[in-house]
C-alpha positions in Angstrom: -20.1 -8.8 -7.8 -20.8 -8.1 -11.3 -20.6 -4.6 -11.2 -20.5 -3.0 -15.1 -16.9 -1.6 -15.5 -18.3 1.3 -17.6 -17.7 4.5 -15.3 -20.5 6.6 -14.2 -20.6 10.3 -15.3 -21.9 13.3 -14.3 -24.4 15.4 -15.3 -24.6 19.2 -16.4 -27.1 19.4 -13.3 -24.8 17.8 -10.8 -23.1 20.7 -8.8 -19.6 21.2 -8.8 -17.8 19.9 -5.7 -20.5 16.3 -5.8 -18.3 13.9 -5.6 -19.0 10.5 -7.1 -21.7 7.7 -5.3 -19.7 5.8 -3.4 -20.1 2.0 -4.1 -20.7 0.1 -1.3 -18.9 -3.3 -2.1 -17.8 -4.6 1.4 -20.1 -6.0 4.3 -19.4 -7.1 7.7 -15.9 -6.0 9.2 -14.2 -3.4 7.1 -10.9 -4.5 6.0 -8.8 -1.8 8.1 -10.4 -3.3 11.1 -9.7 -7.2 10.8 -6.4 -6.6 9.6 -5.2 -3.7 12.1 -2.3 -4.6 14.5 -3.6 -3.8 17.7 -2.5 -4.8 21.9 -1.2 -8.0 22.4 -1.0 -9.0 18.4 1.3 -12.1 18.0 2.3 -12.4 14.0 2.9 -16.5 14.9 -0.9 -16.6 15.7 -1.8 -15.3 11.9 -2.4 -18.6 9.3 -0.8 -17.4 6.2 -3.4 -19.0 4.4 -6.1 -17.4 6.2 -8.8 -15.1 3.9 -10.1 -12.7 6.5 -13.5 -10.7 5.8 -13.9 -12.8 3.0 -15.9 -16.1 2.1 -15.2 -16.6 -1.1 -12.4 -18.6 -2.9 -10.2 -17.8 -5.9 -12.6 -17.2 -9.0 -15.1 -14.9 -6.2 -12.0 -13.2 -4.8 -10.4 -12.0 -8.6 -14.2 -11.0 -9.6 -14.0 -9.0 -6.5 -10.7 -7.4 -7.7 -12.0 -6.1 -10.3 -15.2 -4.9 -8.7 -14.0 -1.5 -7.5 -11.7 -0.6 -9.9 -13.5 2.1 -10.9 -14.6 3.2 -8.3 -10.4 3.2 -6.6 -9.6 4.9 -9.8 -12.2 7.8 -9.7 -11.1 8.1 -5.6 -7.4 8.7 -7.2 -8.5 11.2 -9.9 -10.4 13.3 -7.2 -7.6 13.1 -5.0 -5.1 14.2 -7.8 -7.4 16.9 -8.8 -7.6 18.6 -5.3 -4.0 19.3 -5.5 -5.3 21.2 -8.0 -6.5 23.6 -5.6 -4.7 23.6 -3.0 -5.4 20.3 -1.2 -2.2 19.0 0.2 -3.3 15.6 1.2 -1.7 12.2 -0.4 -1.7 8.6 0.3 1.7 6.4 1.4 1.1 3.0 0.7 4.1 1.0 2.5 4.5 -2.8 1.3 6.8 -5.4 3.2 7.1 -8.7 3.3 9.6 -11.4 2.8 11.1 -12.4 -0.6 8.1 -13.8 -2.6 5.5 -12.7 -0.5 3.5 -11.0 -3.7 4.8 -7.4 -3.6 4.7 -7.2 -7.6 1.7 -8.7 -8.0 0.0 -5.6 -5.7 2.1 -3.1 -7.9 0.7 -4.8 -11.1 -3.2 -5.8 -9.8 -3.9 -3.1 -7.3 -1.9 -0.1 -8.3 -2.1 -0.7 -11.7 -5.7 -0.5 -11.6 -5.2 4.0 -11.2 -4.6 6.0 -13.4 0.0 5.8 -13.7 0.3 9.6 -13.8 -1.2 9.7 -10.4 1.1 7.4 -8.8 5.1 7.3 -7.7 6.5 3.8 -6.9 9.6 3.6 -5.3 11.4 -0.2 -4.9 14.2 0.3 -2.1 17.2 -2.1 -2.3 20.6 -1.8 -0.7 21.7 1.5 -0.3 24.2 3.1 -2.5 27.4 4.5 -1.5 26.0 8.3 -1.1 22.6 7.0 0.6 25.2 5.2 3.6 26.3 8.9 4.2 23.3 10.1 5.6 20.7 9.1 8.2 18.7 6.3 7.4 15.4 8.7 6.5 17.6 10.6 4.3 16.4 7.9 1.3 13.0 8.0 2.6 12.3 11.8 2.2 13.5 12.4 -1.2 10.8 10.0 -2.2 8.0 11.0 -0.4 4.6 11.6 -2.8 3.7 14.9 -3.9 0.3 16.0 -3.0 -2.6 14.6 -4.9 -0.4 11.7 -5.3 -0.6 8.0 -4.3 2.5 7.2 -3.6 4.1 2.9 -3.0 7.1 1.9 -1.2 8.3 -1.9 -2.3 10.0 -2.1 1.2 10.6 0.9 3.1 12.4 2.5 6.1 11.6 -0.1 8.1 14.3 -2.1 6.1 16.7 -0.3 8.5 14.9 -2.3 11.4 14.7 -5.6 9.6 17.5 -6.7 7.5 20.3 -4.4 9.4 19.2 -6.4 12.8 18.9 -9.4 11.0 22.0 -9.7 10.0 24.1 -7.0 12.4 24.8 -4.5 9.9 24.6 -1.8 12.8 25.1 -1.7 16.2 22.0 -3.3 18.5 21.9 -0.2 20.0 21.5 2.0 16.5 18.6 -0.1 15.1 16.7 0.1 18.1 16.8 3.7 18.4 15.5 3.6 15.2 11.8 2.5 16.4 11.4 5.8 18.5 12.8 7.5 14.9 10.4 5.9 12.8 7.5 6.6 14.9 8.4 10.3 15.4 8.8 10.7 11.2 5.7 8.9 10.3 3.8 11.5 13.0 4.9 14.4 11.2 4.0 12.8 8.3 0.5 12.5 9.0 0.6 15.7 10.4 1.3 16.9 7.3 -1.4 15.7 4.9 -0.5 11.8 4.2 -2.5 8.9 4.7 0.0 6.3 5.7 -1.4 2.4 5.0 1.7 0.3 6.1 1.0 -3.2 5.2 3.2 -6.5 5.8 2.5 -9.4 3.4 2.6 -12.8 5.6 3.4 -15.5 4.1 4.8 -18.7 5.4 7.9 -20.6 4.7 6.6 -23.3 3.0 4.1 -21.6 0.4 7.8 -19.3 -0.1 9.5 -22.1 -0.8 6.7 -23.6 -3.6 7.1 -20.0 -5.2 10.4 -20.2 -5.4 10.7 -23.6 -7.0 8.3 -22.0 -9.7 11.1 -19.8 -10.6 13.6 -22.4 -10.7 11.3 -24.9 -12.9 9.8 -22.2 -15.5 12.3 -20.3 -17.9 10.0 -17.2 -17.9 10.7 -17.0 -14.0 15.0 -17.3 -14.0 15.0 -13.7 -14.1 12.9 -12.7 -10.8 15.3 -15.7 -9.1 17.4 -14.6 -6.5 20.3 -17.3 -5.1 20.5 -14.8 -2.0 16.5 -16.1 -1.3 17.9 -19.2 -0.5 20.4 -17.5 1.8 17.9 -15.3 3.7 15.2 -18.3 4.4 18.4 -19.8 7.1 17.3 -16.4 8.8 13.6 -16.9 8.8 12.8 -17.0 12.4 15.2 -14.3 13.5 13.0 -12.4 10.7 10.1 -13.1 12.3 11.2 -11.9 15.8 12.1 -8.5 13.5 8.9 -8.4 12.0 7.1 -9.0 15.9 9.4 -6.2 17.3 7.9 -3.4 14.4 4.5 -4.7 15.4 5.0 -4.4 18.7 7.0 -0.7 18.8 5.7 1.0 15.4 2.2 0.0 15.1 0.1 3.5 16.2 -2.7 5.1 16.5 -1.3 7.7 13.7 0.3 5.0 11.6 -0.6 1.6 12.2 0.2 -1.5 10.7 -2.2 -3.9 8.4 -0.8 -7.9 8.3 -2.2 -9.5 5.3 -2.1 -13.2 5.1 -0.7 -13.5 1.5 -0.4 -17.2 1.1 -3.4 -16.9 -1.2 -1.6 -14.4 -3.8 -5.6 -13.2 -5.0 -6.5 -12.4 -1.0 -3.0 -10.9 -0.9 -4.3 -8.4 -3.5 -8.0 -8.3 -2.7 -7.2 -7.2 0.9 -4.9 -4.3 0.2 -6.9 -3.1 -2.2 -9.6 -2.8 0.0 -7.3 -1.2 2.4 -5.8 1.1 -0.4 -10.0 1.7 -1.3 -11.2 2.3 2.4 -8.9 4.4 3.2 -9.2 6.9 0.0 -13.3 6.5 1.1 -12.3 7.9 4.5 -10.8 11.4 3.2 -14.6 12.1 1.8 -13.0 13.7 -1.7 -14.8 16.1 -3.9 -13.8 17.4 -6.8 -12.7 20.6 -6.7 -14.9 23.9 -7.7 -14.1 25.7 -11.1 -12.3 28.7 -10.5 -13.8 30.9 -13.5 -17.5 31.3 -14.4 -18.5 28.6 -16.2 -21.3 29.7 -17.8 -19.3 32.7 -19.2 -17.0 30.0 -20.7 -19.7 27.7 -22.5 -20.8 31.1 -23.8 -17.5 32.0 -25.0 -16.8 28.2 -26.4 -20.3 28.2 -27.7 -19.3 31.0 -29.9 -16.0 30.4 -30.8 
């Protein structure tokens, strides 16, 4: 706690490729451990409310926030400038989670704390007339991050396990091939370069339902009101046995899934930031060498 938000530089005698000192902020249980899906995980045994690998309450959680942020946006520089030269790797942060479960204020608290160039958000809603003519991925991979990119899905592909079984918009039979699909995709994605961090936001009914009277009781919430919310929470279990059924066929070794208990909205975005942070740590970045002789070049400027 209390780390200064002024950025630490280099020096001239620092060689080129050191990458920056790595902060360590987190003790005990990293995050990607306590909040991995693993055998026999049962979503109905997670407390919404719960604040796991963390001790602290509101005030300590947002001064935690804001403790790395430097440190997450120097991780997304170095990863942007690898692509640079050469590097192909990227990040895929997937965010679900029912209506209200804090998916903007991730975009705006955790992602927002990079650098904008070096991120590509993509919100998925219903799909459009020409996106119902192709396969359900067909959506997906157009908006897949370019290398050197950290890349945000506001739902995801995994809509087409979730709402369309919810409410039969395809065949029983079509959704469920879907798992194998998914699993088979998000393979050959990490195969190719991407670190995939799929995360579901928990939250329970009743913390949805204060959030949602919020909006109905404060002018400057009418416009993120939906009337369909209403709609969907008569579906709430039968989302849950949705949600249990990705756990159980989509959560792998390759790709597995993160459940966040987001009834606390500042846990919510402490712990997928941490995710978001330990998993950048993990691809041990370096900036990339220069490609021209650098002293030839101060030379040149020097005498310019």
């Amino acid at each position: 706690m209390g780390k200064s938000k002024k950025k630490q530089k280099k020096t001239a005698a620092e060689p080129a490729g050191t990458p920056d000192p790595v902060v360590e902020t987190d003790a005990g249980t990293p995050f990607s451990d306590a909040l991995r899906v693993g055998d026999d995980f049962v979503l109905a045994d997670v407390d919404p409310r719960a604040t796991p690998e963390f001790d602290g309450g509101k005030a300590e959680g947002k001064a935690a926030l804001q403790e790395v942020d430097d440190e997450l946006d120097a991780l997304q520089e170095m990863l942007f400038a690898g692509s640079t030269a050469g590097d192909r790797r990227r990040v895929l942060l997937v965010v679900q989670g029912m209506d209200t479960a804090g998916k903007g204020g991730i975009m705006r608290h955790v992602v927002g704390a990079v650098d904008p160039q070096g991120v590509q958000i993509r919100a998925f809603k219903k799909p459009t007339e020409e996106e119902k003519q192709h396969p359900f991925l067909w959506r997906i991979r157009k908006a897949l991050p370019e290398a050197g990119m950290i890349g945000v899905f506001d739902r995801s592909h995994y809509e087409d396990v979730l709402v369309v079984r919810v409410h039969d918009l395809v065949p029983p039979a079509q959704w469920a091939r879907r798992y194998a699909t998914i699993n088979e995709f998000e393979q050959g994605l990490v195969d190719d370069g991407v670190t995939l961090i799929k995360v579901m936001l928990h939250i329970s009914p009743e913390e949805q339902k204060e959030r949602l009277t919020e909006r109905l009781e404060r002018p400057d919430k009418y416009w993120k009101y939906n009337p369909g919310d209403v709609d969907e929470r008569a579906h709430w279990e039968a989302y849950q046995e949705a949600y249990q059924a990705v756990m159980d066929r989509c959560s792998t070794e390759a790709a597995p899934w993160f459940v966040v208990p987001a009834d606390r909205k500042w846990y919510a975005r402490l712990a997928v930031q941490r995710l978001l942070l330990e998993h950048l740590r993990a691809l041990d970045l370096r900036w990339p060498p220069a490609d021209f002789d650098v002293e030839a070049e101060q030379e040149r400027l020097a005498a310019s």
